[in-house]
mmCIF file of the N, C-alpha and C atoms, coordinates in Angstrom:
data_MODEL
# 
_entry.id   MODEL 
# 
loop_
_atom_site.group_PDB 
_atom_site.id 
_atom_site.type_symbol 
_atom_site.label_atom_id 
_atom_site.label_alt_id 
_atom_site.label_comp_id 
_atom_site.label_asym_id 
_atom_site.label_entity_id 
_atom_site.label_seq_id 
_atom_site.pdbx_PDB_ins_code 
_atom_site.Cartn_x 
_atom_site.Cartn_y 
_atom_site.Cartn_z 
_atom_site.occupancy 
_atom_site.B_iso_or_equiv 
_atom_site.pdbx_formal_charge 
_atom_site.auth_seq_id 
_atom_site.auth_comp_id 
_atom_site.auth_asym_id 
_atom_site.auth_atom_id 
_atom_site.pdbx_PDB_model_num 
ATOM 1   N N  . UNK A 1 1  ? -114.721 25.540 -140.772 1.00 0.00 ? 1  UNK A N  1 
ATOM 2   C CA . UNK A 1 1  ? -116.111 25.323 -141.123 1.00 0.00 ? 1  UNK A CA 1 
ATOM 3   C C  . UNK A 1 1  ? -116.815 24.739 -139.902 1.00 0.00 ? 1  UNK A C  1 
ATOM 4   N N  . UNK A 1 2  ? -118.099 25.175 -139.984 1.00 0.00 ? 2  UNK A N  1 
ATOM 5   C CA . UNK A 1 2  ? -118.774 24.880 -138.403 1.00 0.00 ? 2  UNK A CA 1 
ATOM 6   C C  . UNK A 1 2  ? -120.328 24.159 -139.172 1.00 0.00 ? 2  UNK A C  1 
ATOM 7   N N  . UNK A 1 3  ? -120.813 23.261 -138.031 1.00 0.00 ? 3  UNK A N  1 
ATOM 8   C CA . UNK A 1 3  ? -121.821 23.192 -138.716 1.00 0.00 ? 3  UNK A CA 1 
ATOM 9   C C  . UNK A 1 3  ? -122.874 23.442 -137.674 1.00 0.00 ? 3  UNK A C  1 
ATOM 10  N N  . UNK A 1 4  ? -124.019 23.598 -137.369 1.00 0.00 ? 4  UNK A N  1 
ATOM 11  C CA . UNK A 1 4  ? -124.980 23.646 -135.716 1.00 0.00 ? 4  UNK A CA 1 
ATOM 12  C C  . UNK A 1 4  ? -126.245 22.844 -136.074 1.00 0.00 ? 4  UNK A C  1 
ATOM 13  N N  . UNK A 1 5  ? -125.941 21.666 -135.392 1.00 0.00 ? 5  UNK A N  1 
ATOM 14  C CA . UNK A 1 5  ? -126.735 20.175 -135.035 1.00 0.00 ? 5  UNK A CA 1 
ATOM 15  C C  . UNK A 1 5  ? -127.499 21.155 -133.943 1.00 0.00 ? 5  UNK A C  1 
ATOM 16  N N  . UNK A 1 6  ? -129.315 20.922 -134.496 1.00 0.00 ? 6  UNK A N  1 
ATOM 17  C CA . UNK A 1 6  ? -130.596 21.267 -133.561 1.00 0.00 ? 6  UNK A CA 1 
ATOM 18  C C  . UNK A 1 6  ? -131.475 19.873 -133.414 1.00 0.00 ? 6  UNK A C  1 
ATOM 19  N N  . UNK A 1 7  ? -131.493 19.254 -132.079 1.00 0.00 ? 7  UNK A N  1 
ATOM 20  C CA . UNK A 1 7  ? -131.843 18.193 -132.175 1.00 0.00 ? 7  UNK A CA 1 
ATOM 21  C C  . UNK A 1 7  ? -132.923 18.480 -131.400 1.00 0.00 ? 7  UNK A C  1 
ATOM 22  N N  . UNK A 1 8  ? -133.926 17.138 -130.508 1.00 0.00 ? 8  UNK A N  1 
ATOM 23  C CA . UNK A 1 8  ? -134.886 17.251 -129.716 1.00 0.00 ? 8  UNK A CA 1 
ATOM 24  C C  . UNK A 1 8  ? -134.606 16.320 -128.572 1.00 0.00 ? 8  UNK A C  1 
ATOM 25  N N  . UNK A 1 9  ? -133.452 15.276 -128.955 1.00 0.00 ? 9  UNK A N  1 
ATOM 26  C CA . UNK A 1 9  ? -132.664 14.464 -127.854 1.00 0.00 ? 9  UNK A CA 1 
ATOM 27  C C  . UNK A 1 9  ? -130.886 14.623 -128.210 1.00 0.00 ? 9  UNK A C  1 
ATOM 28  N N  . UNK A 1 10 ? -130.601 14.345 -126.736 1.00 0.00 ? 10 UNK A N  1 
ATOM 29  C CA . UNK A 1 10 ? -128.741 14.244 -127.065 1.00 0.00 ? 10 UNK A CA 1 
ATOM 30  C C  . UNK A 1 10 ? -128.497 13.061 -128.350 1.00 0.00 ? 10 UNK A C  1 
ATOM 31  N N  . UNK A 1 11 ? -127.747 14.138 -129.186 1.00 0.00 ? 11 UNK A N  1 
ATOM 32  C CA . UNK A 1 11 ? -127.291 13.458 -130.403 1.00 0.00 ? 11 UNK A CA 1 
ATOM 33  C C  . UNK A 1 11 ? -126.037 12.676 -129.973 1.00 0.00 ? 11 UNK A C  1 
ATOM 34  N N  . UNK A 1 12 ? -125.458 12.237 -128.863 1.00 0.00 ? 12 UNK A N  1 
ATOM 35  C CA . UNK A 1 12 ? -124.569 11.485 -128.912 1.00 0.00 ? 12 UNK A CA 1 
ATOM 36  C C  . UNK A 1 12 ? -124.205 10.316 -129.561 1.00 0.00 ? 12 UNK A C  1 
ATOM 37  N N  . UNK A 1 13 ? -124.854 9.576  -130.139 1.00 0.00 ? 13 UNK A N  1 
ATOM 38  C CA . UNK A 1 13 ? -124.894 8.468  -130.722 1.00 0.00 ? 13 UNK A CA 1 
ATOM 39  C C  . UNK A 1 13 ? -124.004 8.838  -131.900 1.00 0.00 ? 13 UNK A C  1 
ATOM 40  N N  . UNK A 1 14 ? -124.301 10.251 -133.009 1.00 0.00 ? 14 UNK A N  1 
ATOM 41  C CA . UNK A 1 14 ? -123.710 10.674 -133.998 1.00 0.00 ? 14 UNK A CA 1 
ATOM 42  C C  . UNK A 1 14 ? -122.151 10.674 -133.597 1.00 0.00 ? 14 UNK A C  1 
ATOM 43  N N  . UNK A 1 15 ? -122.344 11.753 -132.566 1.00 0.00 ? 15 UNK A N  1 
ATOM 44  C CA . UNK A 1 15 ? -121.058 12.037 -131.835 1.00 0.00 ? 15 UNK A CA 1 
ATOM 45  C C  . UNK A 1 15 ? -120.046 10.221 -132.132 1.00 0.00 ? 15 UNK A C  1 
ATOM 46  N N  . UNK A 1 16 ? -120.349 9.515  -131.328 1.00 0.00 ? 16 UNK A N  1 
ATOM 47  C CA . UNK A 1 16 ? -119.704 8.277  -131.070 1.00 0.00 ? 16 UNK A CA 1 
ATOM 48  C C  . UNK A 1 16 ? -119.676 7.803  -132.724 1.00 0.00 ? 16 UNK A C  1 
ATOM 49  N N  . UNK A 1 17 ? -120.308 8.122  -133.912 1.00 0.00 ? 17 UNK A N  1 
ATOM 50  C CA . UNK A 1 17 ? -120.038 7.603  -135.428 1.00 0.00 ? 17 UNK A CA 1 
ATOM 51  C C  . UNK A 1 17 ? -119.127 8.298  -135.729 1.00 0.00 ? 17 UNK A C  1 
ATOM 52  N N  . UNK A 1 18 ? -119.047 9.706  -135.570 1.00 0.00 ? 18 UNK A N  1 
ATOM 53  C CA . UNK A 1 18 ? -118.042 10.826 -135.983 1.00 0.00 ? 18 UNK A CA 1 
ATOM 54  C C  . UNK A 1 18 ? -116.616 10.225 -135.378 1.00 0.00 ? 18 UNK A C  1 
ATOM 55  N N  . UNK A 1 19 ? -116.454 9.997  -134.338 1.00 0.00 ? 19 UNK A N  1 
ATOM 56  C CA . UNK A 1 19 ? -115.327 9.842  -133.659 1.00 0.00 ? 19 UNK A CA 1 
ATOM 57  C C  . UNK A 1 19 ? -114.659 8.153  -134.219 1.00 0.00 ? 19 UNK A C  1 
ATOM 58  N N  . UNK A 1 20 ? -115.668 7.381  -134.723 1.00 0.00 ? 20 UNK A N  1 
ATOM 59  C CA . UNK A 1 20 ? -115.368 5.968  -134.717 1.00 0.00 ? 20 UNK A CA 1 
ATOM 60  C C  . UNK A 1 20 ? -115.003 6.132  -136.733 1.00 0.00 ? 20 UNK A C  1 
ATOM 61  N N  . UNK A 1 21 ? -115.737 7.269  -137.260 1.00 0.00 ? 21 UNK A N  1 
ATOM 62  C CA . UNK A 1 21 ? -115.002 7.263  -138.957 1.00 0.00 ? 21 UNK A CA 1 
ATOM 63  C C  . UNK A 1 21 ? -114.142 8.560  -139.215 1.00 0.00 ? 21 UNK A C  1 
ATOM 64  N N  . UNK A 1 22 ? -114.023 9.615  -138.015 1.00 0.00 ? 22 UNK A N  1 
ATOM 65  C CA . UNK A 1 22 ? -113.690 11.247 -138.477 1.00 0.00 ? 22 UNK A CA 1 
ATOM 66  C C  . UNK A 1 22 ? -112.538 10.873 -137.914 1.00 0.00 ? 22 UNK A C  1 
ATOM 67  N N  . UNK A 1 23 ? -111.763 10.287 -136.785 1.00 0.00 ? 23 UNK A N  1 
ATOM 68  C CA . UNK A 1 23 ? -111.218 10.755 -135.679 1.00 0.00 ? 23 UNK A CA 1 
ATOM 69  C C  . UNK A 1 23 ? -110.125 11.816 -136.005 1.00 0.00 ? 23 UNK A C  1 
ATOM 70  N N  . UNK A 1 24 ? -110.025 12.870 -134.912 1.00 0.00 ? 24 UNK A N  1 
ATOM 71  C CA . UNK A 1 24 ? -109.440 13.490 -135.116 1.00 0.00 ? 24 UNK A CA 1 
ATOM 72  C C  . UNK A 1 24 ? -109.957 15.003 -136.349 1.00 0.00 ? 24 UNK A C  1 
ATOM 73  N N  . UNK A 1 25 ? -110.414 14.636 -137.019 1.00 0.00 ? 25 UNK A N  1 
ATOM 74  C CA . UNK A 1 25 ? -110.940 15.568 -138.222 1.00 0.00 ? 25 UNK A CA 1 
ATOM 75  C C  . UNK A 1 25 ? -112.083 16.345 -138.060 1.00 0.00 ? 25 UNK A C  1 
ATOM 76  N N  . UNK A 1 26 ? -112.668 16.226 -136.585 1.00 0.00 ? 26 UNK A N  1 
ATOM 77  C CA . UNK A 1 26 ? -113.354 17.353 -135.931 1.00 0.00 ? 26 UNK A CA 1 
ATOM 78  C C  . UNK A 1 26 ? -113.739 17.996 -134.279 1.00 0.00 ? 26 UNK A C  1 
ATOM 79  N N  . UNK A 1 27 ? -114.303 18.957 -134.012 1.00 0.00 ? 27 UNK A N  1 
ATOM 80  C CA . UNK A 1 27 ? -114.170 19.000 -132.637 1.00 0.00 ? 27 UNK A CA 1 
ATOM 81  C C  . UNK A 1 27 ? -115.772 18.886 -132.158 1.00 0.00 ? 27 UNK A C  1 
ATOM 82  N N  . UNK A 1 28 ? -116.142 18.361 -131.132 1.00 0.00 ? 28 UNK A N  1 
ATOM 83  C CA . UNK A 1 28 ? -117.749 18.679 -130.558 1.00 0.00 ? 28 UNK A CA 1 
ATOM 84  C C  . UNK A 1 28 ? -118.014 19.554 -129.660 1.00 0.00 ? 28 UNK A C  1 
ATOM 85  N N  . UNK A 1 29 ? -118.935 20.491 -129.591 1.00 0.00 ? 29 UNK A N  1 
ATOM 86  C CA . UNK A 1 29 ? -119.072 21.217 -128.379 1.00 0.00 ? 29 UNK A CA 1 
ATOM 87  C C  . UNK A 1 29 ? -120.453 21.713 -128.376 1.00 0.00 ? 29 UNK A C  1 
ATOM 88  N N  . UNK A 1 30 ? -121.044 20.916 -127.048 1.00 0.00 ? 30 UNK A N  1 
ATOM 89  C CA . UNK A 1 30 ? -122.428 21.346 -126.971 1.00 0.00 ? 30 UNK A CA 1 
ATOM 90  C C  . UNK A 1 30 ? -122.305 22.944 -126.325 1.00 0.00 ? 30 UNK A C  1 
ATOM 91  N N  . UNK A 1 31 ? -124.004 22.999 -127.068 1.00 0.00 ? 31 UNK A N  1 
ATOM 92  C CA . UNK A 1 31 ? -124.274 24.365 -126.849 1.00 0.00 ? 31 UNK A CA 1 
ATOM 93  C C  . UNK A 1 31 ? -125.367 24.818 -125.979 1.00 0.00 ? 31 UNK A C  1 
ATOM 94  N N  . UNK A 1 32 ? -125.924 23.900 -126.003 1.00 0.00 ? 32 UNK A N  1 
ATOM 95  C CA . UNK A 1 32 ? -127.278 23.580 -125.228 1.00 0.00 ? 32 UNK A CA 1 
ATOM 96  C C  . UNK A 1 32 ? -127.296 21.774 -125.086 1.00 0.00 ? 32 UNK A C  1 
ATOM 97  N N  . UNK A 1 33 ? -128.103 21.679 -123.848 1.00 0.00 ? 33 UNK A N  1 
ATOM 98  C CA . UNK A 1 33 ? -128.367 20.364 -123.238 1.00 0.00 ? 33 UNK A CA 1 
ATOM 99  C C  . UNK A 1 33 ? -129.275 20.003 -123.005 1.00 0.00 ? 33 UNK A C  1 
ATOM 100 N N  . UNK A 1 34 ? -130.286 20.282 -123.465 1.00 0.00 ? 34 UNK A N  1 
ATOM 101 C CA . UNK A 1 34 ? -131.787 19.996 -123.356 1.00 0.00 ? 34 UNK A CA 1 
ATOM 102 C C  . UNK A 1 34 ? -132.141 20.583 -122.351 1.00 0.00 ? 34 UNK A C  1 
ATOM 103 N N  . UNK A 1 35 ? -133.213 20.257 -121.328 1.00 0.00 ? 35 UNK A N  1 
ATOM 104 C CA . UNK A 1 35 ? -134.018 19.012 -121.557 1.00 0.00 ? 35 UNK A CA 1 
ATOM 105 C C  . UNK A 1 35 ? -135.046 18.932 -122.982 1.00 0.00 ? 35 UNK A C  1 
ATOM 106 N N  . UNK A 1 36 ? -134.917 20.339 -123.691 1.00 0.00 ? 36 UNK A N  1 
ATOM 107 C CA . UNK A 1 36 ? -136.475 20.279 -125.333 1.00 0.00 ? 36 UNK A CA 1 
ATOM 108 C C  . UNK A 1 36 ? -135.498 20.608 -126.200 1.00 0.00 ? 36 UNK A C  1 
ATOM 109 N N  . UNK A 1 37 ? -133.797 21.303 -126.460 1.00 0.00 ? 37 UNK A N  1 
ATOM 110 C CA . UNK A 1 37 ? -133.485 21.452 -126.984 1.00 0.00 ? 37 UNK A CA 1 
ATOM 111 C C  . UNK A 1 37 ? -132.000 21.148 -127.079 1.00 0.00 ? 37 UNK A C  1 
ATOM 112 N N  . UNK A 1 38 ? -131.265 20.629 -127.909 1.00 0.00 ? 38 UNK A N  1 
ATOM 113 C CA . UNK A 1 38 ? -129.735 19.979 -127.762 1.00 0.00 ? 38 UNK A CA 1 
ATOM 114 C C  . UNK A 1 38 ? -129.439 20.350 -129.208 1.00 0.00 ? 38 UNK A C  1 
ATOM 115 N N  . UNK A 1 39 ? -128.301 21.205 -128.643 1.00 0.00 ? 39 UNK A N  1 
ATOM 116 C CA . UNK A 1 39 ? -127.316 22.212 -129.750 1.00 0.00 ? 39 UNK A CA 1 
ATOM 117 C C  . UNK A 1 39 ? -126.256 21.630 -129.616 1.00 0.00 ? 39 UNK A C  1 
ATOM 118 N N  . UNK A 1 40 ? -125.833 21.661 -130.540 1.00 0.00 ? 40 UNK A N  1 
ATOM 119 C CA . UNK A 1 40 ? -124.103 20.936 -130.741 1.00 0.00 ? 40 UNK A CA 1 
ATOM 120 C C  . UNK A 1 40 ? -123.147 21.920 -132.185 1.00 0.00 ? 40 UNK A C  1 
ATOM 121 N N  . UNK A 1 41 ? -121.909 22.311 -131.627 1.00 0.00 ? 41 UNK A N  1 
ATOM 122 C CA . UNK A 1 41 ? -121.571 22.910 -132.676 1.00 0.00 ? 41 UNK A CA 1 
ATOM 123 C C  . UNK A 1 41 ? -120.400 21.591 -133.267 1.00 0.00 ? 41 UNK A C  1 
ATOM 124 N N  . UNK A 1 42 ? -120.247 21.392 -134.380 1.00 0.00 ? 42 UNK A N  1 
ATOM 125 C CA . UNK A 1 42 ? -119.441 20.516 -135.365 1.00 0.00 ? 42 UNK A CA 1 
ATOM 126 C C  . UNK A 1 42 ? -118.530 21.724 -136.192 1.00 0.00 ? 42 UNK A C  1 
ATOM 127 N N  . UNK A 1 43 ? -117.160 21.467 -135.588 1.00 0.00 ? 43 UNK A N  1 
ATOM 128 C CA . UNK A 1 43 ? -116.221 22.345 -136.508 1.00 0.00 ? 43 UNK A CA 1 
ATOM 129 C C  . UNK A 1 43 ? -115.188 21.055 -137.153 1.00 0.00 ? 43 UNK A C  1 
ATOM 130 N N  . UNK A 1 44 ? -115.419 21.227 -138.310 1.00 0.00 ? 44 UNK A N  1 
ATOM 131 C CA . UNK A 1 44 ? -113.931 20.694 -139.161 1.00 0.00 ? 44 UNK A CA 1 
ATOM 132 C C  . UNK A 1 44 ? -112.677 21.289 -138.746 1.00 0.00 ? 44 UNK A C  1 
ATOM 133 N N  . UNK A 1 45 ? -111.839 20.123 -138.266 1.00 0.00 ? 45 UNK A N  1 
ATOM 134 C CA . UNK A 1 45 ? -110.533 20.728 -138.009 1.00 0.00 ? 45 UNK A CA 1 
ATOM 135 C C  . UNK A 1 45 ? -109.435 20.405 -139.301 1.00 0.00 ? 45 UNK A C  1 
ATOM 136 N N  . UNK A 1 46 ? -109.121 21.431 -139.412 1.00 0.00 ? 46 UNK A N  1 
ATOM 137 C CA . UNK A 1 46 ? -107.993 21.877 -140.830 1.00 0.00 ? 46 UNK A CA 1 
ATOM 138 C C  . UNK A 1 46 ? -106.758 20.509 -140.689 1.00 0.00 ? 46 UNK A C  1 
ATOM 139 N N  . UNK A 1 47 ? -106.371 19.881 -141.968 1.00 0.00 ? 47 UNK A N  1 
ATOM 140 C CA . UNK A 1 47 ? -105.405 19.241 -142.189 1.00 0.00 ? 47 UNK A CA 1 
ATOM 141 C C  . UNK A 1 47 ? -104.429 19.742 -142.195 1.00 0.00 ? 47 UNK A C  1 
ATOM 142 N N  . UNK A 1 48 ? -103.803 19.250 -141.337 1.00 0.00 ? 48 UNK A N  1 
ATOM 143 C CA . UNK A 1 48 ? -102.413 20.107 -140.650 1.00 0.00 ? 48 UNK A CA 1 
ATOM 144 C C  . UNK A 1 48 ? -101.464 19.645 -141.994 1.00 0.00 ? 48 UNK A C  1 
ATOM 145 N N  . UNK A 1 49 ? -101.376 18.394 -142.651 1.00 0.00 ? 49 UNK A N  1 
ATOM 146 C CA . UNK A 1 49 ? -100.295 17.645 -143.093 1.00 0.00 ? 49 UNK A CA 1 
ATOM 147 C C  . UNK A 1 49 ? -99.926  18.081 -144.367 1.00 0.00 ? 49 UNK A C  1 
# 
């Protein structure tokens, strides 16, 4: 499952919540970097266990 974060500034801040309650349980990968537009794709990574 993917999700696509359209922001108007770097959403990093989310990024750093995701990682500090998800860890591990997803991947980040920007898609765009602004400078008017910041894409980020959010994939759920599958429970291996």
């Amino acid at each position: 499952m993917t999700m696509e974060l359209v922001n108007d500034h770097d959403p990093k801040p989310l990024y750093y919540q995701f990682r500090a309650e998800r860890t591990g349980s997803f991947e980040w990968e920007y898609l765009d970097q602004g400078p008017e537009v910041w894409r980020v794709a959010i994939r759920k990574v599958e429970d291996r266990g």
